[in-house]
Structures are given as structure tokens and as C-alpha cells.
C-alpha positions as CSV (number, residue, x, y, z in Angstrom):
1,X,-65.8,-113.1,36.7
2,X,-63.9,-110.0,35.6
3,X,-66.3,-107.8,33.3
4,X,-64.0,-107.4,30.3
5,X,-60.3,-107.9,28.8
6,X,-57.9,-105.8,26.9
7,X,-55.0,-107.6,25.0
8,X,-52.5,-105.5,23.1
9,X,-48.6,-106.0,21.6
10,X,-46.3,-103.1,20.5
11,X,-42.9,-102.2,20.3
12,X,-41.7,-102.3,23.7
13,X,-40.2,-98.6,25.2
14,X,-40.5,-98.1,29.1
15,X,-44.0,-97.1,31.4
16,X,-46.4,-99.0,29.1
17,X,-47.6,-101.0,31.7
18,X,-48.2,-98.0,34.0
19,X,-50.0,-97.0,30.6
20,X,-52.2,-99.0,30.3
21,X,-53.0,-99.6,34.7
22,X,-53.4,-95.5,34.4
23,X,-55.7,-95.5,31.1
24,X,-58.1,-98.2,33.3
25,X,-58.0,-96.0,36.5
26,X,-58.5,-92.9,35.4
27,X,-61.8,-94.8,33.3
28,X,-62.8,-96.1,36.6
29,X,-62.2,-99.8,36.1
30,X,-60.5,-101.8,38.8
31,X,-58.0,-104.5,37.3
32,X,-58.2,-108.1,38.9
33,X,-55.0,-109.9,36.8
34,X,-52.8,-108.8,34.7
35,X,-50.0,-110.4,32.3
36,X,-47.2,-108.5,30.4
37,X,-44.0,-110.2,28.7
38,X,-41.5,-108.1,27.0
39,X,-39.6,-109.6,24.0
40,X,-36.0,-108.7,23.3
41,X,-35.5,-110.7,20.4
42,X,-38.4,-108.9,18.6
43,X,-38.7,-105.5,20.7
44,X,-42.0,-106.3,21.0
45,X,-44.1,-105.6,24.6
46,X,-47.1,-108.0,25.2
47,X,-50.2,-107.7,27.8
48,X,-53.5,-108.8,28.5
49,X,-55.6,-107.5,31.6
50,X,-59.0,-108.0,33.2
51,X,-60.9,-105.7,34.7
52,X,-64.4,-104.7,36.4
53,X,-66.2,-101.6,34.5
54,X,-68.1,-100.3,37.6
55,X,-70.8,-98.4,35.9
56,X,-69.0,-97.7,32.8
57,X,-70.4,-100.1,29.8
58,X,-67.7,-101.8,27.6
59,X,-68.4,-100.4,24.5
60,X,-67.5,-96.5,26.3
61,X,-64.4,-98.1,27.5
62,X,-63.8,-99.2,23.9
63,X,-64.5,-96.3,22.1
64,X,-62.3,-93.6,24.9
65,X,-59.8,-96.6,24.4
66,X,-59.9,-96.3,20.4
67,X,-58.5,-92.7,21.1
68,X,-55.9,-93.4,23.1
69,X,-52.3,-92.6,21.5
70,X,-51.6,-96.1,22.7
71,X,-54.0,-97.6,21.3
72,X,-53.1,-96.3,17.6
73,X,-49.7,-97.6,17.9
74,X,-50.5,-100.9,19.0
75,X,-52.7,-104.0,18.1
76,X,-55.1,-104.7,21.0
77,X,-59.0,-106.1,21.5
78,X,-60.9,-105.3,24.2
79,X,-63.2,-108.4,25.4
80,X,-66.9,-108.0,26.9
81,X,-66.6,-111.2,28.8
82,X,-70.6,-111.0,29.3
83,X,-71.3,-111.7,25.3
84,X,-70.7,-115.5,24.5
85,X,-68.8,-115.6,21.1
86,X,-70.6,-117.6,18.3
87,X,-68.6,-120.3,17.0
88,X,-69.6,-122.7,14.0
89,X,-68.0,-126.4,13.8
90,X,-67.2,-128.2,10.7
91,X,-66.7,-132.8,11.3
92,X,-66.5,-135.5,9.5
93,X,-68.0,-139.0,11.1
94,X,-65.9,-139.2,14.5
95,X,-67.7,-136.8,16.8
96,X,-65.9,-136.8,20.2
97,X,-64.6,-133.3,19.9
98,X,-68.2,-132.3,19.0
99,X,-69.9,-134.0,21.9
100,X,-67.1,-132.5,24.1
101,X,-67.3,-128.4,22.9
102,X,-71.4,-129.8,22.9
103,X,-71.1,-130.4,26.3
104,X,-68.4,-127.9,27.5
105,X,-70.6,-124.9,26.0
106,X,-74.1,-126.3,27.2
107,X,-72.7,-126.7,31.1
108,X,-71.6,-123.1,30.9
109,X,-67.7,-124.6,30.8
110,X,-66.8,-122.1,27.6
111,X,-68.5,-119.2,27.2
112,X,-69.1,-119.8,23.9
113,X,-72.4,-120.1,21.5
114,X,-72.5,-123.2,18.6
115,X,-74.5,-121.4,15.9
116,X,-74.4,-124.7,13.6
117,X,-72.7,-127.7,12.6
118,X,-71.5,-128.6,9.3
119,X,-70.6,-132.4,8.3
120,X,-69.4,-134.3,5.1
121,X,-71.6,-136.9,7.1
122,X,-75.2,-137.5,8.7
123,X,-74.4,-139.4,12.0
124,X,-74.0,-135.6,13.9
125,X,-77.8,-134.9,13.6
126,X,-79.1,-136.1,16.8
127,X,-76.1,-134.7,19.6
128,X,-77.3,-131.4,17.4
129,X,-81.0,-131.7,17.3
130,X,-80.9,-132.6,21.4
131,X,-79.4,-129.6,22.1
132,X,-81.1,-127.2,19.6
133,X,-78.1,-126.7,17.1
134,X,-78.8,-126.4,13.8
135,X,-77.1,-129.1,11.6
136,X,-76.1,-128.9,7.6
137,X,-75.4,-132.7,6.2
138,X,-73.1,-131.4,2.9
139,X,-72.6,-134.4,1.0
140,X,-68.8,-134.7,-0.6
141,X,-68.4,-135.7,-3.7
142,X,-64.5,-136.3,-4.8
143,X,-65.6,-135.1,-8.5
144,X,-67.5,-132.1,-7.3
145,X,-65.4,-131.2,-4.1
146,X,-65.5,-127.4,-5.0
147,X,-69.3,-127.6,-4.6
148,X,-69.1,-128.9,-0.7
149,X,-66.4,-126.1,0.2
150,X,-68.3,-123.8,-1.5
151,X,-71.6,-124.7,0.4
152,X,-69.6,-125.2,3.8
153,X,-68.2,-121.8,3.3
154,X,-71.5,-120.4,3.0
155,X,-72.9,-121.7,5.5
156,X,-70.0,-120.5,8.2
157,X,-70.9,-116.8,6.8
158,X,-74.5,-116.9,6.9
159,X,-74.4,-118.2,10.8
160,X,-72.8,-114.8,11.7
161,X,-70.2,-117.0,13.6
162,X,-66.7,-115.1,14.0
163,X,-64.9,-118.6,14.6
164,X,-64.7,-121.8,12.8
165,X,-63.7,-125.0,14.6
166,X,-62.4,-128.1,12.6
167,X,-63.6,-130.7,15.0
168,X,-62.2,-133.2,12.9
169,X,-63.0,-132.3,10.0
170,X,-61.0,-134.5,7.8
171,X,-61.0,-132.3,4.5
172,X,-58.1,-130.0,3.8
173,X,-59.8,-127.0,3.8
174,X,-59.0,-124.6,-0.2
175,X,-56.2,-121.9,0.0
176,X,-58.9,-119.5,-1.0
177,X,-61.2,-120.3,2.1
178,X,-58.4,-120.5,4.5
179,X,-56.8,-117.1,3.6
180,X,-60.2,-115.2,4.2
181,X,-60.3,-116.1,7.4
182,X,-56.5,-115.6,9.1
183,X,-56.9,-116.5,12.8
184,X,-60.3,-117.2,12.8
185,X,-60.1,-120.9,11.6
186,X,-59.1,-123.5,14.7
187,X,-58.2,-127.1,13.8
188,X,-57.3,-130.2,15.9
189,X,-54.6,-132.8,15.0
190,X,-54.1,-136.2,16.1
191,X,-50.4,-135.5,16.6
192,X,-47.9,-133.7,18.5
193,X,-47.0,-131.5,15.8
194,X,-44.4,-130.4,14.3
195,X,-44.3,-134.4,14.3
196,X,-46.0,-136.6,12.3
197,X,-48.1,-133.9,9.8
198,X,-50.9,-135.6,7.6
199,X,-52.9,-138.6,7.7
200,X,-52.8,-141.4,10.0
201,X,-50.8,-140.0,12.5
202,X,-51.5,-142.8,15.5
203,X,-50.0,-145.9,13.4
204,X,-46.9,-143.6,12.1
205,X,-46.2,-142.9,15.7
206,X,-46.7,-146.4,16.7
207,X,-45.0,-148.0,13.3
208,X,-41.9,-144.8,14.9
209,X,-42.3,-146.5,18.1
210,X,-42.8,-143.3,19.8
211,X,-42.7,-142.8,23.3
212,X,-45.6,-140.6,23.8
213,X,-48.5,-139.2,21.7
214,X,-49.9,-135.9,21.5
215,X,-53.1,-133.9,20.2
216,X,-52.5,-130.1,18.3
217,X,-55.0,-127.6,18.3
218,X,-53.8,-124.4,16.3
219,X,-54.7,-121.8,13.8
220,X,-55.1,-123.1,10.2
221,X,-53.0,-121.9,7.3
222,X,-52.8,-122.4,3.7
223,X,-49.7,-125.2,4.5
224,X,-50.6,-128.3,6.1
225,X,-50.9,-129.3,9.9
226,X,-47.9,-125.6,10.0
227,X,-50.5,-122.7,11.7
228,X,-49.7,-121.3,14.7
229,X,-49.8,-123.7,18.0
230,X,-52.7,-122.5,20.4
231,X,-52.5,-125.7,22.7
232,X,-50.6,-129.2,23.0
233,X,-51.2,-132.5,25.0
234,X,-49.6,-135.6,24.9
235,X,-49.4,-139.0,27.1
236,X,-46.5,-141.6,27.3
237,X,-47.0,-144.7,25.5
238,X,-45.4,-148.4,26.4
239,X,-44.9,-151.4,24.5
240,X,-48.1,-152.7,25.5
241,X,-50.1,-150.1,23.5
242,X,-52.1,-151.3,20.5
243,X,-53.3,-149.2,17.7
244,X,-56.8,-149.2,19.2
245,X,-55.4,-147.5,23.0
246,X,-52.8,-145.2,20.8
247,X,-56.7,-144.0,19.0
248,X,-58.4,-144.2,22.9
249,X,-55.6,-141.8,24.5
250,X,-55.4,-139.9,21.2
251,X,-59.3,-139.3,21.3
252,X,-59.1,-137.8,25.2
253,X,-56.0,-135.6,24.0
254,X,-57.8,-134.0,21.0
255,X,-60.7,-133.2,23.0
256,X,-59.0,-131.5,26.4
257,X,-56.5,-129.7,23.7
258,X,-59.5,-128.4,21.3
259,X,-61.8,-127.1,24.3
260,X,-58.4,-125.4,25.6
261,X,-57.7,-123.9,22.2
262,X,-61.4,-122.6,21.8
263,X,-61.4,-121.0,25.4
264,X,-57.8,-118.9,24.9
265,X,-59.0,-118.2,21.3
266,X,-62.5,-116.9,22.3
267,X,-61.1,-115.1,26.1
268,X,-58.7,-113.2,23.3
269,X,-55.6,-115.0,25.1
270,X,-53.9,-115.5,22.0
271,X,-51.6,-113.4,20.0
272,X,-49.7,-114.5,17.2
273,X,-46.6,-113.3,15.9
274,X,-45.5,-114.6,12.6
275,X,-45.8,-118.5,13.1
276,X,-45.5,-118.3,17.2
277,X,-47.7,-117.8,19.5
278,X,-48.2,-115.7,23.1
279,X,-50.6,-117.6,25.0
280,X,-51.8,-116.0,28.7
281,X,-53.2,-118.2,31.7
């Protein structure tokens, strides 16, 4: 495993990428992958590398970095890929996207650390407890629904966590929470958006007659099911599909398309440009 990761976008102008290669030389790291996309349409230049550090910690690359002249006309984020990042999941009662990122994270599959898990109902206590993850039952009340966001929101700032995951979680999140947290909130829908937005997504596809479902993880925003696209799956569908093997696929989409959103948002794989997004192997 490659010690850290720097990914950056600017306006694009040529010898950036022997920039950047020269910058990590000359600061004795030796690059093992590198990715760079330049975009006419927006005279932007994107790139994300990996390196090893040698002997030089990450933090010293970071800082010498910081005081590049490239690095103040650009937006970048340098990685230490040998500090887990501390995620925090919000779900409602169906649970296999928990008891995948449960699973995923404890085998060592996403370098990632669950600090807690918040639910509008009880039945995640015992996946959590197994496993040593703290669990917050917030009850929700239709009349008093200010109360739970207020409470969930607290809880997501007191766990330190720099990502929240909507493992279905099937609340709509308030404008107010949502705009605190741009690009830090990841949500899974039971569609392949921009199609079929909103609640019961399965029978409108099958009631459509679709011929093939999909699962959308992506950043939330303040509109509906409309953040930025981190990761898509989808699988065909025939007439002999039932509303019950539309939910089965649906359920194995959501979770391969959540885990892949989590491990590009927390490797720093992502960058989003207005509504789109750049997404690197």
C-alpha cells in the first residue's frame, strides 16, 4: 500500500504534471500511480497520485506542500493512507448496507473507522454491540421531527466523524443540516438516478416496466435524490421478476454501490465540480 495521496484541480496551463512529479521528487517520495485528466470544456486540469514518503512523515510533506505556489492556486488534499477515517452511519429498520460497511470495515476491506450508528429504530443494536460500535436509538416522532434531526445532528458532531453515511436512512435529512456539511454527507438510493427520484423506487420501475434496476450512492444536497453521483450499479431485469427479486437485486446493488462510494470518498478519489463528478480508479 502506497503511504499517502495528493488530489488537486486547477485551471489547466502546460508542465503541471511535471509539477507536481518534481515537487514529490525533490521531497524524496517515489510515486507508484498516477491519474491526470485535463478538461477543455471547463479549462480545468485534474490529478490524483500516490506515493511512498521514505522517511519523510506526511504531515512535512503537507505542510512544504501548503507552500508551494501550486498549491495556493489550486484545490488539493493530501491523504495519509495509514489513518483510517471515522465515519458515522445514520438507518432506518432495513440494515443490509449497515451489516455490509459492518463487515467491509471490520475485515480490513475499507480503511475506514464506524464511530456510531444512529437509527429512527432499535433492531440495529446487536450487529453494533457485536462489534463494539456504539448505537443511539432516536425515536421519531412526525409532530416533534425537529427534535430527532436535532439529536441526530448532535450526535454526528460529537463522534468527531468527518463523514456521514445514509445507510438507508429513510428521513429527508433539513436544508439546514445538509448545507453544513457539503461533501461530507453520502447517501444510497434504491434507483438508478436521475431515474425514478423519491419513494418506492422498485415498484415504479417495475409498474415502468424497466429493463434494468440500479442502486445510487452520491453526495447529498438540499434537493432531493440531485447530489453529485459518486458510484452506480444496476442489473437487467425480465418479465419474470416480482416485486420481491426487483427488492433482492436492489438490496445487492445498494450495498456493492455504497461500500464503493465510501472507499473513493474516504481514499479522496472524488472531486466534484458543480453537480459532476471526477472519480479516479
Amino acid at each position: 500500500m502506497s503511504d499517502a495521496s495528493l488530489t488537486m484541480w486547477c485551471p489547466d496551463r502546460p508542465g503541471l504534471t511535471a509539477e507536481v512529479s518534481g515537487f514529490l521528487s525533490e521531497t524524496g517520495c517515489n510515486i507508484t500511480d498516477l491519474n491526470q485528466h485535463s478538461d477543455p470544456d471547463h479549462d480545468l486540469f485534474h490529478l490524483r497520485t500516490e506515493f511512498e514518503v521514505g522517511n519523510v512523515p506526511v504531515g512535512v510533506i503537507r505542510t512544504k506542500w501548503s507552500d508551494s505556489t501550486l498549491a495556493k492556486t489550486s484545490t488539493w488534499n493530501i491523504k495519509d493512507h495509514h489513518q483510517k477515517a471515522k465515519a458515522f452511519l445514520f438507518c432506518s429498520r432495513s440494515l443490509h448496507c449497515v451489516h455490509d460497511l459492518i463487515a467491509r470495515s471490520t475485515a480490513g476491506e475499507l480503511n475506514l473507522d464506524i464511530v456510531g450508528v444512529a437509527s429512527n429504530a432499535d433492531n440495529a443494536a446487536p450487529a453494533c454491540s457485536a462489534v463494539g460500535i456504539p448505537f443511539h436509538h432516536v425515536d421519531f416522532d412526525p409532530n416533534k421531527e425537529e427534535l430527532h434531526f436535532r439529536k441526530m445532528h448532535e450526535l454526528f458532531i460529537e463522534s468527531g466523524a468527518a463523514c456521514l453515511v445514509l445507510a438507508r436512512y429513510m428521513r429527508i435529512l433539513p436544508a439546514w443540516f445538509v448545507d453544513e456539511l457539503p461533501e461530507q454527507i453520502i447517501n444510497v438510493h434504491h434507483s438508478f438516478l436521475p431515474a425514478f427520484p423519491g419513494a418506492d423506487p422498485y415498484r415504479q420501475a417495475m409498474e415502468r416496466g424497466v429493463k434494468m434496476i440500479g442502486a445510487t450512492a452520491h453526495y447529498v444536497t438540499s434537493t432531493l435524490d440531485d447530489g453529485p453521483i459518486i458510484a452506480q450499479r444496476t442489473d437487467n431485469l425480465s418479465y419474470r421478476d416480482s416485486l420481491e427479486t426487483i427488492r433482492l437485486k436492489g438490496r445487492d446493488l445498494e450495498r456493492v454501490a455504497l461500500a464503493e462510494a465510501v472507499r473513493s470518498h474516504i481514499e479522496h478519489r472524488v472531486t466534484t465540480i458543480g453537480s459532476r463528478t471526477i472519480v479516479y480508479p
